[in-house]
Backbone as CSV, one residue per row, in Angstrom:
resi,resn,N_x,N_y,N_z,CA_x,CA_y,CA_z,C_x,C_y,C_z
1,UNK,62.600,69.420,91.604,63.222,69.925,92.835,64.431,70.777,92.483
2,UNK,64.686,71.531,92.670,65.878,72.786,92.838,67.065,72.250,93.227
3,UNK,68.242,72.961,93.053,69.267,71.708,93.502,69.961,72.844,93.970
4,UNK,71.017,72.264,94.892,71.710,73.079,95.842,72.507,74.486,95.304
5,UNK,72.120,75.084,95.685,73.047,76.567,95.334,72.437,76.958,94.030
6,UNK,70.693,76.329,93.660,69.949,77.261,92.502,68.952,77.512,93.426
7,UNK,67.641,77.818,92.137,66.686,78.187,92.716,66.015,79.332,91.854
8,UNK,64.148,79.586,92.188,63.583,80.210,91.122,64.280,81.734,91.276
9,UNK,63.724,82.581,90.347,64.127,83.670,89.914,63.839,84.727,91.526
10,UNK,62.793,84.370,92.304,62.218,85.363,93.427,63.088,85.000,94.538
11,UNK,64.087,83.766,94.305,64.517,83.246,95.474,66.137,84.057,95.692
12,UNK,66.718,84.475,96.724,68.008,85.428,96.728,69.156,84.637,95.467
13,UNK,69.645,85.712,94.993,71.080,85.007,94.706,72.372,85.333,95.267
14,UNK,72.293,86.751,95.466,73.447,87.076,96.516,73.459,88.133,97.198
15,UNK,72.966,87.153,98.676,72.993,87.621,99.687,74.001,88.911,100.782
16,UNK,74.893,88.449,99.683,75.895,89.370,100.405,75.620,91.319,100.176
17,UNK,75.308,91.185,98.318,75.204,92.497,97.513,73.664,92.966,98.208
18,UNK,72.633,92.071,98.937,71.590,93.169,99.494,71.401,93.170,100.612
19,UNK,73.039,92.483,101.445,72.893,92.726,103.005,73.488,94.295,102.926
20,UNK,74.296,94.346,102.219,75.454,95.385,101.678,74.499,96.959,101.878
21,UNK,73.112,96.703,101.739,71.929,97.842,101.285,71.974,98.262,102.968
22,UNK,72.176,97.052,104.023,71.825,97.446,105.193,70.554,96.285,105.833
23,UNK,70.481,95.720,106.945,69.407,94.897,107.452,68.222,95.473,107.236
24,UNK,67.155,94.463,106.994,65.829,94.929,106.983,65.027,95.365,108.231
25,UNK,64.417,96.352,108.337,63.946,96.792,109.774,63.484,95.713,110.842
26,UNK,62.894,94.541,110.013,62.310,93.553,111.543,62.660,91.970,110.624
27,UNK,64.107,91.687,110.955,64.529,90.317,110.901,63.878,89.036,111.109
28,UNK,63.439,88.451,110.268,63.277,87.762,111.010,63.560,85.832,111.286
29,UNK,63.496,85.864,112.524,64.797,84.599,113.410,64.831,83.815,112.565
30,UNK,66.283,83.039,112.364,66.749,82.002,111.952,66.010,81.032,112.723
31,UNK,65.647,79.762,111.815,65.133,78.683,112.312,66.040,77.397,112.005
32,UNK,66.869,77.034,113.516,67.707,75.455,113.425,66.932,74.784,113.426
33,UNK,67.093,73.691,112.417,66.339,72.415,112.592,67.047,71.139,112.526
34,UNK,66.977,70.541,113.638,67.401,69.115,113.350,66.732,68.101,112.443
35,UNK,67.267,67.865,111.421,66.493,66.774,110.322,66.277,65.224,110.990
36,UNK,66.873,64.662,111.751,66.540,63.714,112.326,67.619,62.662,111.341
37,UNK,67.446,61.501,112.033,68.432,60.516,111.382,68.861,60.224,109.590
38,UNK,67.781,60.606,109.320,67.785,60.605,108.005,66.595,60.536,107.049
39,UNK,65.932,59.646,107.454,64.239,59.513,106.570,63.566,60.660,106.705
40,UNK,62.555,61.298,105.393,62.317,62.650,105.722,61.122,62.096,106.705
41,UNK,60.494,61.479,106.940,59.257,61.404,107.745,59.579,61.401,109.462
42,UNK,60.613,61.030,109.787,61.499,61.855,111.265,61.643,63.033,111.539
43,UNK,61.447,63.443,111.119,61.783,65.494,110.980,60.114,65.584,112.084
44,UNK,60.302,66.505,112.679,59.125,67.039,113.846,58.343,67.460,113.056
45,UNK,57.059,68.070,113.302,56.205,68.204,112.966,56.477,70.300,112.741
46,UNK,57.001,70.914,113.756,57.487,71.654,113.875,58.875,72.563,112.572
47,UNK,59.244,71.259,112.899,60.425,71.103,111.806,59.629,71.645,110.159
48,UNK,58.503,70.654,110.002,58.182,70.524,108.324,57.323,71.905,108.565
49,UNK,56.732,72.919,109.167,56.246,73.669,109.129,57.436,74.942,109.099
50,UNK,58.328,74.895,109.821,59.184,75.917,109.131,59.691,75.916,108.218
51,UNK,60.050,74.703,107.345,60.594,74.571,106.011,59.257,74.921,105.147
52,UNK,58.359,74.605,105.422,57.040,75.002,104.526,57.399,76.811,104.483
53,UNK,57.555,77.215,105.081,57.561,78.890,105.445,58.872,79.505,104.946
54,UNK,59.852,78.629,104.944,61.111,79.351,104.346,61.503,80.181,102.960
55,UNK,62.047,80.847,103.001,62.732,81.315,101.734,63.980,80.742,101.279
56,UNK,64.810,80.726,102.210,65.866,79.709,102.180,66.078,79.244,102.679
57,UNK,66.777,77.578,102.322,66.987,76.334,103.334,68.632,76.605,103.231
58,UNK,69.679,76.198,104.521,70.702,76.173,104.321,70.879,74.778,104.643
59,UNK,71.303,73.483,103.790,70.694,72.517,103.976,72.541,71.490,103.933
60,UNK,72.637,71.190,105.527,73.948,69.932,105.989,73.620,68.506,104.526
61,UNK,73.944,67.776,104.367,74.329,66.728,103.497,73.727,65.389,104.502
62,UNK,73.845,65.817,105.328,72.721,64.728,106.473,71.972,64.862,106.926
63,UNK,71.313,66.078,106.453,70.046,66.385,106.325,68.976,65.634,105.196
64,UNK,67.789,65.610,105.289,66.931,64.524,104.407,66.908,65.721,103.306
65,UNK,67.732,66.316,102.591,67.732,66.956,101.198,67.333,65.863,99.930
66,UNK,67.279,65.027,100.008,67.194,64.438,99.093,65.420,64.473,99.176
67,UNK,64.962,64.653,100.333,63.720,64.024,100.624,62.595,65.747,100.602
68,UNK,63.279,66.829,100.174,62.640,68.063,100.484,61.292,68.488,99.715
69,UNK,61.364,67.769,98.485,60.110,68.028,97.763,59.327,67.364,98.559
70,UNK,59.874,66.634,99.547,58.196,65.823,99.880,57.717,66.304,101.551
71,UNK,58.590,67.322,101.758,58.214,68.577,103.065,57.964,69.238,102.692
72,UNK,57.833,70.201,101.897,57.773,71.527,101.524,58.213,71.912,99.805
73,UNK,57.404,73.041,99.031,57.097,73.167,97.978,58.804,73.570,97.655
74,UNK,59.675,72.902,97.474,61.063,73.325,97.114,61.143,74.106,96.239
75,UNK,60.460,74.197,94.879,60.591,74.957,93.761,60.734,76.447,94.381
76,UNK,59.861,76.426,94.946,59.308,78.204,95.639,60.781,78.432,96.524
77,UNK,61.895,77.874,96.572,62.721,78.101,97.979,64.391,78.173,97.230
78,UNK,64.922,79.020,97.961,66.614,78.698,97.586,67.490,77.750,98.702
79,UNK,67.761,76.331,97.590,68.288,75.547,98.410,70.071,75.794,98.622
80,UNK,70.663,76.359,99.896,72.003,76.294,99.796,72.610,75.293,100.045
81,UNK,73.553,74.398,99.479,74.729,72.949,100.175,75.343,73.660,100.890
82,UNK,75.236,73.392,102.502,76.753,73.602,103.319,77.009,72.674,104.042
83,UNK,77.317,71.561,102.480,77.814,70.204,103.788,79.323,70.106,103.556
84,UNK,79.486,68.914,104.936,80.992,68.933,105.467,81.200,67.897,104.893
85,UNK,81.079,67.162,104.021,81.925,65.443,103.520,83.194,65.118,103.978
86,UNK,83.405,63.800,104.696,84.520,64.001,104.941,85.477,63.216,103.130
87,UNK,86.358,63.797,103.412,87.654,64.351,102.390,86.845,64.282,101.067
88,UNK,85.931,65.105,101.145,85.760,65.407,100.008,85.209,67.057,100.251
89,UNK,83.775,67.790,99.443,83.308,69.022,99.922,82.946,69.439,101.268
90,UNK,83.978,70.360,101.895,83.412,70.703,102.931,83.661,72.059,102.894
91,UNK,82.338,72.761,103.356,81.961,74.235,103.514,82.322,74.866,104.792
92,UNK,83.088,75.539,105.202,83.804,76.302,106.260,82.707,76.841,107.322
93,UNK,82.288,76.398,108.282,81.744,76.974,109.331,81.780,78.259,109.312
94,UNK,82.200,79.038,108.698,82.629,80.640,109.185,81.508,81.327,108.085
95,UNK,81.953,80.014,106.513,80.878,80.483,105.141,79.772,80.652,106.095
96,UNK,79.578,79.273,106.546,78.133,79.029,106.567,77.423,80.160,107.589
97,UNK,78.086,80.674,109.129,77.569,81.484,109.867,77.389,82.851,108.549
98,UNK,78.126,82.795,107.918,78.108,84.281,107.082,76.957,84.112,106.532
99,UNK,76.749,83.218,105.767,75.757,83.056,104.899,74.153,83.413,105.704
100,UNK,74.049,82.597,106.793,73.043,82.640,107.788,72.114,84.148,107.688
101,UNK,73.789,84.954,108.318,73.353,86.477,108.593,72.857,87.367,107.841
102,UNK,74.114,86.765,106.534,73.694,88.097,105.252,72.289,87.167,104.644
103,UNK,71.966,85.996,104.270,70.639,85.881,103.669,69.284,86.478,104.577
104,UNK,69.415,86.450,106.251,68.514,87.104,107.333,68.451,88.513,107.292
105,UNK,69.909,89.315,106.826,69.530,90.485,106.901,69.038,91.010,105.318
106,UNK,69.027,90.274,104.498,68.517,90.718,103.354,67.000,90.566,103.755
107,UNK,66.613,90.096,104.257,65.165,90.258,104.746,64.478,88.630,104.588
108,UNK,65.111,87.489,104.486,64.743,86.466,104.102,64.455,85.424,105.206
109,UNK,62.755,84.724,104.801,63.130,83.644,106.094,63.637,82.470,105.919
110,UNK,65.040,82.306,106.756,66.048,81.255,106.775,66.024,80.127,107.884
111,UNK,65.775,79.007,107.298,66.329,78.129,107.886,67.245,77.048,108.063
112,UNK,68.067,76.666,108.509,69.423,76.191,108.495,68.809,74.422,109.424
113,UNK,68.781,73.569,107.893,68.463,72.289,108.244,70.092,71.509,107.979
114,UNK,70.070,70.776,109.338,70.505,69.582,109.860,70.440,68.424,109.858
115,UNK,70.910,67.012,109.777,71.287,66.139,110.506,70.976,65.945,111.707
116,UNK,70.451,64.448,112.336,70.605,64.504,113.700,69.766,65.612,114.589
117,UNK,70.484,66.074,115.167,70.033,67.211,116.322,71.226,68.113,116.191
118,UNK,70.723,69.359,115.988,71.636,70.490,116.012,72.940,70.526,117.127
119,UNK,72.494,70.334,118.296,73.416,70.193,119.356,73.693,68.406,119.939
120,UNK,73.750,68.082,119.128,74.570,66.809,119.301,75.704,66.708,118.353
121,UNK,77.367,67.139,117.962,77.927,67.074,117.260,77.736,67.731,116.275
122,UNK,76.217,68.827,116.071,75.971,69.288,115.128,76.159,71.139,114.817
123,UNK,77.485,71.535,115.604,78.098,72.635,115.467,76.938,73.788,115.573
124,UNK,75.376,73.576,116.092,74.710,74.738,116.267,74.818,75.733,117.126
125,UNK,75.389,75.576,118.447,75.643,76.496,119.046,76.592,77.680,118.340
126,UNK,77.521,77.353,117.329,78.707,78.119,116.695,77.760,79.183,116.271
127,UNK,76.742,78.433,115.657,75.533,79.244,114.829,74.956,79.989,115.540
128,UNK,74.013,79.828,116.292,73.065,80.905,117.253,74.065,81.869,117.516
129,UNK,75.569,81.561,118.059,76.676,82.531,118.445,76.520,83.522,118.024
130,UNK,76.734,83.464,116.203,77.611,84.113,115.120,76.060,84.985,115.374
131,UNK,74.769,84.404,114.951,73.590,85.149,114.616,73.626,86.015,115.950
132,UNK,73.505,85.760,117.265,73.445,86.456,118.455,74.379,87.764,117.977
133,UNK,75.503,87.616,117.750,76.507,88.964,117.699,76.246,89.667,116.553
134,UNK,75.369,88.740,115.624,74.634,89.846,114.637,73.330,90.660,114.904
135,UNK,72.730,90.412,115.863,71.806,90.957,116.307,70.445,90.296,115.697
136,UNK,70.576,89.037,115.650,69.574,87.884,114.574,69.267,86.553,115.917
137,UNK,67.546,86.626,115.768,67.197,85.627,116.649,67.062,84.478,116.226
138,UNK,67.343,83.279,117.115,67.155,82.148,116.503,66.342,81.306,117.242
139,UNK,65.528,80.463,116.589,64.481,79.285,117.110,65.672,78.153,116.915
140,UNK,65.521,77.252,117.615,65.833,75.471,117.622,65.281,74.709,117.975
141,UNK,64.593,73.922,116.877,63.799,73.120,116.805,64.634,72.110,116.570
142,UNK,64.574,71.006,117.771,65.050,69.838,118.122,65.158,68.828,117.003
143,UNK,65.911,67.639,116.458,65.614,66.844,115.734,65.732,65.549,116.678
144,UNK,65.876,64.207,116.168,65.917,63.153,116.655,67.067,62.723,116.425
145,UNK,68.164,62.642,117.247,69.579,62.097,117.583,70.097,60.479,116.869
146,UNK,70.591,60.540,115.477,71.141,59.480,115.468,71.912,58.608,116.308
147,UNK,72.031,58.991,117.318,73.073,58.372,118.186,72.199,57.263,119.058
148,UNK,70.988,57.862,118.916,69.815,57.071,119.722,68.556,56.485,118.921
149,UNK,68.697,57.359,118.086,67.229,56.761,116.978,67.682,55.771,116.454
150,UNK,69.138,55.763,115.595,69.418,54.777,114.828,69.393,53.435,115.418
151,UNK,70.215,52.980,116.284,69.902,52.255,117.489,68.840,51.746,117.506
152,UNK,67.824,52.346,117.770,66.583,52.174,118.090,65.751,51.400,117.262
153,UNK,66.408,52.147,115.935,65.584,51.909,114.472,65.822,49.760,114.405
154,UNK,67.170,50.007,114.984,67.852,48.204,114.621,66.912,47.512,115.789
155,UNK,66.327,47.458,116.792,65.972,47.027,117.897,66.830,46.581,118.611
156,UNK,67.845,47.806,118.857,68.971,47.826,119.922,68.367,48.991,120.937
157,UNK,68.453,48.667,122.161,67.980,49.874,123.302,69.415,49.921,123.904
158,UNK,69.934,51.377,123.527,71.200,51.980,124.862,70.685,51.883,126.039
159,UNK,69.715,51.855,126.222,69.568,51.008,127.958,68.504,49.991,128.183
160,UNK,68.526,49.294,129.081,67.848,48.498,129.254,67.743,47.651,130.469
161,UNK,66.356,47.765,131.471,66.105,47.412,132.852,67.154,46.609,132.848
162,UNK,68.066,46.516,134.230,68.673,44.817,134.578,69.683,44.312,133.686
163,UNK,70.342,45.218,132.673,71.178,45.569,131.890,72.552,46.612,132.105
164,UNK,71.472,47.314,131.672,72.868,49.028,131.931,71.615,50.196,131.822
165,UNK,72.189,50.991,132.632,71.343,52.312,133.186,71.955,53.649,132.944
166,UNK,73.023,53.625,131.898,73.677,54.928,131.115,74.380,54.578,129.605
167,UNK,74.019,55.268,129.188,74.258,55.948,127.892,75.278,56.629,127.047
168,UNK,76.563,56.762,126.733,77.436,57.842,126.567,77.218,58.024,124.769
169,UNK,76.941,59.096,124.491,77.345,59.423,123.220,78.790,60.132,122.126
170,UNK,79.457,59.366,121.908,80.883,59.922,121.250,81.210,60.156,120.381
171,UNK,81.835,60.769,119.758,81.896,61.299,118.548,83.634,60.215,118.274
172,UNK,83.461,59.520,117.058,85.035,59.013,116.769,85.294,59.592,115.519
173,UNK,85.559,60.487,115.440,86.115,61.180,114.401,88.059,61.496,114.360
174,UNK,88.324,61.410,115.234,89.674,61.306,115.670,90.241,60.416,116.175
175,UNK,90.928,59.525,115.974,91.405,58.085,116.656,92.237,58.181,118.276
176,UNK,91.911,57.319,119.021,92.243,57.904,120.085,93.450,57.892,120.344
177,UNK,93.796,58.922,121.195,95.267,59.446,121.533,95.764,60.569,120.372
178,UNK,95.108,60.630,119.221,94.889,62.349,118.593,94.957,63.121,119.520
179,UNK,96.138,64.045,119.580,96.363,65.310,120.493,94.894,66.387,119.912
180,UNK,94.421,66.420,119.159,93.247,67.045,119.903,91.834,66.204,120.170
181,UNK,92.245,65.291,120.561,90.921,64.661,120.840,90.415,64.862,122.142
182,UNK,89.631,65.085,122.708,88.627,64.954,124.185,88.147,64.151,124.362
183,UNK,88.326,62.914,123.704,87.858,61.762,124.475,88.639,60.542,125.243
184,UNK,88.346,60.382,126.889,88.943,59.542,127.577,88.108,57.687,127.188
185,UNK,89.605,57.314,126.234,88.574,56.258,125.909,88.919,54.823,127.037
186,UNK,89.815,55.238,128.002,90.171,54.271,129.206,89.027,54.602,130.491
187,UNK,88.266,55.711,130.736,87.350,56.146,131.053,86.352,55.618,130.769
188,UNK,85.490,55.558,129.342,84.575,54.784,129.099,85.022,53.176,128.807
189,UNK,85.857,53.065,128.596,86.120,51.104,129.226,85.394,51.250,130.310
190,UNK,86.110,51.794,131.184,85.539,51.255,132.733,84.075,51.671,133.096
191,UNK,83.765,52.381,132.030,82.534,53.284,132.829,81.095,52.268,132.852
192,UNK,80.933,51.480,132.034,79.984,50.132,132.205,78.889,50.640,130.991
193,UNK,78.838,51.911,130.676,77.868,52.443,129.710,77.614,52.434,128.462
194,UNK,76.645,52.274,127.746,76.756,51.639,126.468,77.277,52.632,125.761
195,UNK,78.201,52.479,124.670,78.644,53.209,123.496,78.136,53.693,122.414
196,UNK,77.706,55.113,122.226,76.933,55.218,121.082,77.580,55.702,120.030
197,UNK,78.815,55.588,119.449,79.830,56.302,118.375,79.565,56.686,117.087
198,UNK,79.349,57.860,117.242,79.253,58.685,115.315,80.047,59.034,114.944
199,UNK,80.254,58.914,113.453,81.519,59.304,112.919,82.932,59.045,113.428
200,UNK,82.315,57.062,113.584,83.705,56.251,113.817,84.074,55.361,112.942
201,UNK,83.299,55.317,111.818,83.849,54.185,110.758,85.241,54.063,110.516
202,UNK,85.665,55.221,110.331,87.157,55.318,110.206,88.523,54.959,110.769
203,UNK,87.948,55.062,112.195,88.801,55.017,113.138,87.997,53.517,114.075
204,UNK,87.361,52.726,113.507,86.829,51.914,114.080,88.090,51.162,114.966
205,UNK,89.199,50.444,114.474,89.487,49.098,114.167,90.994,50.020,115.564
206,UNK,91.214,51.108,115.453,91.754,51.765,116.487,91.047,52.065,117.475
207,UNK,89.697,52.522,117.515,88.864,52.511,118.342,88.416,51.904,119.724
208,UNK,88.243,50.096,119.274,88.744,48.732,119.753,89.415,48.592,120.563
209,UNK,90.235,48.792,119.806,91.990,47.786,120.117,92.314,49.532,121.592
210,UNK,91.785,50.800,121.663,92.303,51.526,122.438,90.724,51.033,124.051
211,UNK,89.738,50.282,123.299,88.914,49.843,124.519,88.965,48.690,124.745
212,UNK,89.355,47.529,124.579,90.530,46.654,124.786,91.219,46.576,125.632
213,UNK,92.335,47.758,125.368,93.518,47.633,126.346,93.108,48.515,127.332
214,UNK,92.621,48.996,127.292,91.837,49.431,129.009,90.882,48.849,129.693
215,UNK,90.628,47.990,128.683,89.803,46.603,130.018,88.656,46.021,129.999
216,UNK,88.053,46.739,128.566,86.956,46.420,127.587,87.251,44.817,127.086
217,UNK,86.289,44.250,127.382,86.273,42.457,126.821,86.249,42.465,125.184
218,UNK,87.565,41.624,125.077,87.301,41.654,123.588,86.331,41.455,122.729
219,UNK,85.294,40.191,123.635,84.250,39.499,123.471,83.103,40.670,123.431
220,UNK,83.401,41.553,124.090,82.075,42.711,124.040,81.165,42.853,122.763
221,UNK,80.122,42.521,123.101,79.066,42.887,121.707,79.330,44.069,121.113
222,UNK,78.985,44.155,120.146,79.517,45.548,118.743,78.255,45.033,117.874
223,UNK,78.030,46.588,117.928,76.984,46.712,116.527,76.976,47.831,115.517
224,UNK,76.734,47.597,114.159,77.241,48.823,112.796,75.980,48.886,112.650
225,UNK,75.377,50.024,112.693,74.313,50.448,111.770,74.765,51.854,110.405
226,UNK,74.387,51.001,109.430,74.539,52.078,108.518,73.394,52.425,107.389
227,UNK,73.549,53.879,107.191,72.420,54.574,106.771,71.170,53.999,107.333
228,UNK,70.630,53.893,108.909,69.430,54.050,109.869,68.561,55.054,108.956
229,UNK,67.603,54.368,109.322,66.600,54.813,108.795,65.965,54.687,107.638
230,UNK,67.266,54.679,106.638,66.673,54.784,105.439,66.593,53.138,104.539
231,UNK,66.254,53.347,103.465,65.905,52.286,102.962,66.923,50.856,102.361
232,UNK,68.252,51.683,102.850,69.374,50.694,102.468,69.648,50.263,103.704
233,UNK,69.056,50.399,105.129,69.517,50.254,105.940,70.456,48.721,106.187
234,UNK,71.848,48.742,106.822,72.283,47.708,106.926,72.514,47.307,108.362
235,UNK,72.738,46.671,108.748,73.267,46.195,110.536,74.261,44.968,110.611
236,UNK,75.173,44.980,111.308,75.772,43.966,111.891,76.252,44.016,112.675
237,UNK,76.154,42.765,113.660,76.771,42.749,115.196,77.458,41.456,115.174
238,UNK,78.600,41.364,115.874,80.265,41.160,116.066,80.603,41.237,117.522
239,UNK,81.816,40.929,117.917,82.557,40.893,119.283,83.298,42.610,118.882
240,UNK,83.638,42.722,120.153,84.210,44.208,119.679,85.664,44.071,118.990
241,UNK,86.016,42.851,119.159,87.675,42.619,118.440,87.460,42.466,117.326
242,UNK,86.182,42.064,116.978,86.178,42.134,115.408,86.026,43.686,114.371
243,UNK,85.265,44.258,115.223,84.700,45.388,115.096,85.201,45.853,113.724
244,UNK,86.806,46.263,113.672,87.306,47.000,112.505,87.404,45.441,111.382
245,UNK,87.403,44.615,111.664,86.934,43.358,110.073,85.914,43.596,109.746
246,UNK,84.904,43.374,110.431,83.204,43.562,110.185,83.384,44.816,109.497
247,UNK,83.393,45.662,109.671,83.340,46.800,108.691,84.092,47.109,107.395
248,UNK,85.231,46.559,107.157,86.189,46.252,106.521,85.335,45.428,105.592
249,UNK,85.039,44.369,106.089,84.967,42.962,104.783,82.972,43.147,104.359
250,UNK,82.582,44.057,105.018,81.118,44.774,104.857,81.186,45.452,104.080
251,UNK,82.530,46.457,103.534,82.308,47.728,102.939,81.444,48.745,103.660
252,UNK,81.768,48.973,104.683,80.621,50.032,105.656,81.277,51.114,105.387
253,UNK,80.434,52.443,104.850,80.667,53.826,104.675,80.035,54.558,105.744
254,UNK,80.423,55.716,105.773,80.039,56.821,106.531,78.512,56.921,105.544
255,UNK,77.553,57.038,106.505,77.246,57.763,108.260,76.742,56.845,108.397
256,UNK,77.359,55.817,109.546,77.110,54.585,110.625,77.288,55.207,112.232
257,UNK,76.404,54.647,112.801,76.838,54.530,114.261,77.041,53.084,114.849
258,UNK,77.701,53.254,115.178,78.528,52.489,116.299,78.210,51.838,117.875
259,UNK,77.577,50.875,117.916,77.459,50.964,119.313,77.920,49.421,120.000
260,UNK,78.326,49.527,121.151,79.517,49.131,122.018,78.638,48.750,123.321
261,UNK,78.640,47.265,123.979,78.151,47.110,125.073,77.274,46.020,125.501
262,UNK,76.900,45.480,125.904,75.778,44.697,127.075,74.781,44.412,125.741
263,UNK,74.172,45.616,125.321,72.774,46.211,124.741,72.743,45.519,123.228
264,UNK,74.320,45.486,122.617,74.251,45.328,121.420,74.578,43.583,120.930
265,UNK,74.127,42.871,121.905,73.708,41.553,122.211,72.944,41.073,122.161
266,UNK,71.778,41.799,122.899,70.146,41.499,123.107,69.572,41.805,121.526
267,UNK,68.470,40.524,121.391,67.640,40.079,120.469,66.234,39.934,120.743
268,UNK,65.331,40.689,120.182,64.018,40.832,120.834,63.264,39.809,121.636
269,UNK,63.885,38.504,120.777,62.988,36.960,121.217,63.679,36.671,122.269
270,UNK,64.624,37.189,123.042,65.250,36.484,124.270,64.891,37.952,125.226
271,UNK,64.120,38.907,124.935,63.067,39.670,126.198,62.345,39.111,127.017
């Protein structure tokens, strides 16, 4: 398998020196793909047929890269890394739209695989943007939403008859009361809806203690899923006051979701 930022001799190396020549007369569209939670066998059906077809993959770090030889003939393809790690490598949104355009207008077919679902937390709209004002079409092909698959994967349902009848998906990447955060987390206390939180490991144990004091039962069920899907998968469920220990005395790393509520109580044998 090819490893990020190589690739065979037919595959581009820099994109920039034969966008530089001028776009190729008939572009053609960037293809988003959501990779799905993580296992390569989640990816759409849709999905593994445009990576079969690509020239280059521009490939997120939560995307099933690890899993690409077993979609599509990788050798034949230039794999680019533009993942975001947190505090460690992260590739600038601005690279990555650049990269998009100049490998499309060199005449190449690109597709830009994901994590998740492109438009769930997954900065694709920035993308279609950048390509739109380049005059570059784009397909989006849906993936399957960790926020809901993973969940799913544990035999936890975000809803459930005679239970709860909404859903919220949040991103905790910022602890709450972060001046730039957008999330009202005294709002979802009250709102009765189950919690689906990505990219809250961090900020777990603040997380809590800010749904808590707005009126969230300490006692509230809490559940960690980490790395869903895949073969290390782990789970544990807790009161929500425990929430930031459980993860703590677990060693739980990023990429876990988080979920908060009614839902993350229920055990198949008491259906």
């Amino acid at each position: 398998m090819t490893t990020p930022d190589s690739g065979p001799d037919s595959a581009p190396v820099d994109a920039a020196s034969a966008a530089a020549a001028g776009p190729a007369e008939n572009l053609h569209p960037v293809k988003l793909i959501g990779g799905g939670p993580g296992a390569w066998d989640l990816i759409t059906l849709r999905g593994q047929t445009a990576l079969h077809e690509a020239d280059v993959i521009v490939a997120d770090h939560l995307g099933p890269t690890p899993f690409l030889d077993q979609l599509c003939d990788i050798s034949s393809k230039k794999l680019v890394d533009a993942s975001k790690l947190p505090y460690k490598k992260q590739v600038a949104q601005e690279e990555i739209n650049r990269m998009l355009v100049e490998y499309t207008q060199a005449g190449y077919k690109v597709v830009r695989l994901k994590g998740g679902d492109p438009f769930v937390f997954g900065r694709g709209f920035e993308e279609i943007t950048a390509l739109a004002e380049a005059g570059i079409a784009c397909e989006v092909i849906p993936g399957v939403s960790s926020a809901y698959a993973v969940p799913g994967l544990a035999h936890i349902p975000v809803t459930q008859r005679g239970v709860v009848h909404a859903a919220t998906v949040v991103s905790g990447h910022l602890p709450p009361g972060h001046e730039k955060s957008l999330v009202d987390w005294s709002a979802l206390a009250r709102s009765g809806a189950t919690l689906s939180i990505i990219m809250g490991v961090r900020n777990a144990s603040a997380i809590a203690d800010a749904l808590i004091y707005a009126g969230l039962a300490a006692a509230a069920p809490a559940a960690v899923i980490q790395e869903g899907s895949l073969a290390d998968e782990r789970v544990f469920r807790c009161q929500l006051e425990q929430l930031g220990a459980t993860i703590a005395e677990n060693s739980v790393e990023p990429p876990a979701v988080i979920v908060i509520g009614d839902v993350a109580g229920l055990e198949p044998s008491a259906q």
